[in-house]
C-alpha positions as CSV (number, residue, x, y, z in Angstrom):
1,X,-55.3,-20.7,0.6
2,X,-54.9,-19.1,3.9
3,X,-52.6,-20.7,6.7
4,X,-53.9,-18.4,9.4
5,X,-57.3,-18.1,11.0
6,X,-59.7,-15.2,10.4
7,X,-57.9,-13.2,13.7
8,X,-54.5,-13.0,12.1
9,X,-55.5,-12.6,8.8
10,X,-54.8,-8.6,9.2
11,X,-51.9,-9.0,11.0
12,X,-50.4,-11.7,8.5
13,X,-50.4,-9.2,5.5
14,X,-50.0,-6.0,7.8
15,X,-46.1,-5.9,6.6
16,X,-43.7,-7.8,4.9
17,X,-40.6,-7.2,6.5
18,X,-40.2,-8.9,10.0
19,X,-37.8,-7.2,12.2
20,X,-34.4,-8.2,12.2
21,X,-33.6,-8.7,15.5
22,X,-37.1,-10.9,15.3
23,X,-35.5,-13.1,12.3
24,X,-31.9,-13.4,14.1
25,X,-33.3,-14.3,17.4
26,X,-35.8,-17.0,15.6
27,X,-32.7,-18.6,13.2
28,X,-30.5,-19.0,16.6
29,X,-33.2,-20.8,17.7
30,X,-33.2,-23.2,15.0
31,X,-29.4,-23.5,15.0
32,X,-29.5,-24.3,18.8
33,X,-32.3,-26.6,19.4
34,X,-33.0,-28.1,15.5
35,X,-29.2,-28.3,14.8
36,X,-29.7,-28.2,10.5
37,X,-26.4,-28.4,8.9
38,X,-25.3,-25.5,6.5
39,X,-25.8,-27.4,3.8
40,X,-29.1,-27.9,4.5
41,X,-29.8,-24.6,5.3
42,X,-28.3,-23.3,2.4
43,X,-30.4,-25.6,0.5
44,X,-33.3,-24.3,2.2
45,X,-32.8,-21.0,0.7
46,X,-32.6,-22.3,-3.0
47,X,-35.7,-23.6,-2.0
48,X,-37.1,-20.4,-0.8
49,X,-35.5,-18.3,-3.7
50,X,-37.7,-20.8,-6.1
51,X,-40.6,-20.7,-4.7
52,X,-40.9,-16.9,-4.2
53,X,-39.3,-16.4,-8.2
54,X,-42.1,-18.7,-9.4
55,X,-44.1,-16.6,-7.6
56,X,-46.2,-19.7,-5.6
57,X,-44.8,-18.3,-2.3
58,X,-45.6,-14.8,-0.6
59,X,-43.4,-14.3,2.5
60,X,-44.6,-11.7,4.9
61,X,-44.1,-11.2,8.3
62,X,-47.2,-13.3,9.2
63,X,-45.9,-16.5,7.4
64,X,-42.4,-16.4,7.3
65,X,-41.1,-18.5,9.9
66,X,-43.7,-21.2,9.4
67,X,-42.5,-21.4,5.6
68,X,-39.2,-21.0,6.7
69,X,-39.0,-24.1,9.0
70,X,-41.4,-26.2,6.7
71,X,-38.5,-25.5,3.8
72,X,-35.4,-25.7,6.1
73,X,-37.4,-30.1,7.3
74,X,-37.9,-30.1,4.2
75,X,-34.8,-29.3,2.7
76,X,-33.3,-31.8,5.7
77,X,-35.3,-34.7,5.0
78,X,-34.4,-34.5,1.1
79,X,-30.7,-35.0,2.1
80,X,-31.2,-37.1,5.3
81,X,-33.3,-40.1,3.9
82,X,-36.6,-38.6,5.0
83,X,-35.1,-37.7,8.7
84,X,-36.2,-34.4,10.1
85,X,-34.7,-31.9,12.5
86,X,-33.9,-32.7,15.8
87,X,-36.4,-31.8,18.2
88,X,-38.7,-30.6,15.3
89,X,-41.9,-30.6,17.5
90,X,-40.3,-28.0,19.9
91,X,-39.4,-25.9,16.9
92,X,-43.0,-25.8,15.6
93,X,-44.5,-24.7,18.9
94,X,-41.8,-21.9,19.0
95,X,-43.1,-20.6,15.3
96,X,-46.7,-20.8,17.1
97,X,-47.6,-24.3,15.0
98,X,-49.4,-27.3,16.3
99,X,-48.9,-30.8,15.0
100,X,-51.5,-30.8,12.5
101,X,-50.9,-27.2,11.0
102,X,-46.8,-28.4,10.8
103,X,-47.9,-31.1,8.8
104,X,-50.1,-28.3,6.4
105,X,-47.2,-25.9,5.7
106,X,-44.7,-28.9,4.7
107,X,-47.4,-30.2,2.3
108,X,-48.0,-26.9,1.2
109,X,-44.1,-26.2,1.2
110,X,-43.8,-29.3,-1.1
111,X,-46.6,-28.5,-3.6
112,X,-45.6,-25.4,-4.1
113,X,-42.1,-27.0,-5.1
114,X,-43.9,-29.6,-7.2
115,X,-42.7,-31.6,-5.0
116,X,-38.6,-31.5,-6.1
117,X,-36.9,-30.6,-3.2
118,X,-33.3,-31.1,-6.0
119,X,-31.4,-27.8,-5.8
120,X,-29.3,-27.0,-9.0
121,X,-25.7,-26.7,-8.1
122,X,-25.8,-23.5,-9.9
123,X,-28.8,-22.4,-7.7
124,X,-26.6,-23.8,-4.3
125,X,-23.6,-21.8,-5.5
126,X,-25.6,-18.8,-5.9
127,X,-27.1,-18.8,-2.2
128,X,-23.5,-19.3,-1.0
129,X,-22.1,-16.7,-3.2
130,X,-24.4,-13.8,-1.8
131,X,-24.3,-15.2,1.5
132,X,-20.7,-14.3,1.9
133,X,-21.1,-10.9,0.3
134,X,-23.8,-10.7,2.8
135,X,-21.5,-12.0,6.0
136,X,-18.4,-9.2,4.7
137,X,-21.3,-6.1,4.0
138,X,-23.3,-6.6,6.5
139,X,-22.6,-4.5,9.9
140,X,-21.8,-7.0,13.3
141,X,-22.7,-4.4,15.8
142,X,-25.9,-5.2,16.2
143,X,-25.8,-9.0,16.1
């Protein structure tokens, strides 16, 4: 199954690693204007991990952000009683998704996760574990 029409379907698997300054620039977005809270965003990432281990998710830098912001309302409504981001609809037009292709990637985001959006606490500790080796290795200059 292929989330992206015939034009981008090049582009899409062209390369697998976005550009950083892209991913930073898009996940200040998010923060801003959809607000998630770091638990939620943490357990976005558990998701993620899952998803790409079990091997029914292949990021690339054609897909990424639509996966990522279909996991992180995801993740949101599984520990907000089915409430999703704020402002949700301006985030989807920022990751170049219309109302009816949003509503493809979450399904898609949640069968893929057969549908259990539960993260382990062992699988939550983990994220936040490399996430702070992440935040003392990683260089600041260029943020």
């Amino acid at each position: 199954q292929y989330l992206t029409d015939e034009t981008n379907a090049n582009f899409s698997f062209g390369s697998h690693i976005p550009p950083f300054q892209q991913v930073y620039s898009f996940l200040l977005f998010l923060y801003r204007h959809g607000r998630p809270a770091s638990y939620t965003a943490v357990t976005c990432l558990a998701l993620m991990q899952r998803m790409i281990k079990e091997k029914s998710l292949v990021l690339h830098s054609g897909n990424w952000q639509q996966f990522f912001l279909a996991t992180l309302n995801v993740a949101h409504k599984a520990r907000n009683g089915g409430v999703h981001l704020e402002n949700i609809s301006d985030l989807w037009l920022k990751s170049g998704v219309n109302d009816k292709q949003s509503s493809v990637f979450e399904w898609q985001t949640l069968s893929n996760l057969n549908f259990n959006a539960e993260v382990r606490a062992a699988d939550y500790n983990s994220v936040l574990e490399r996430l702070n080796i992440i935040e003392q290795e990683e260089p600041r200059d260029c943020l």
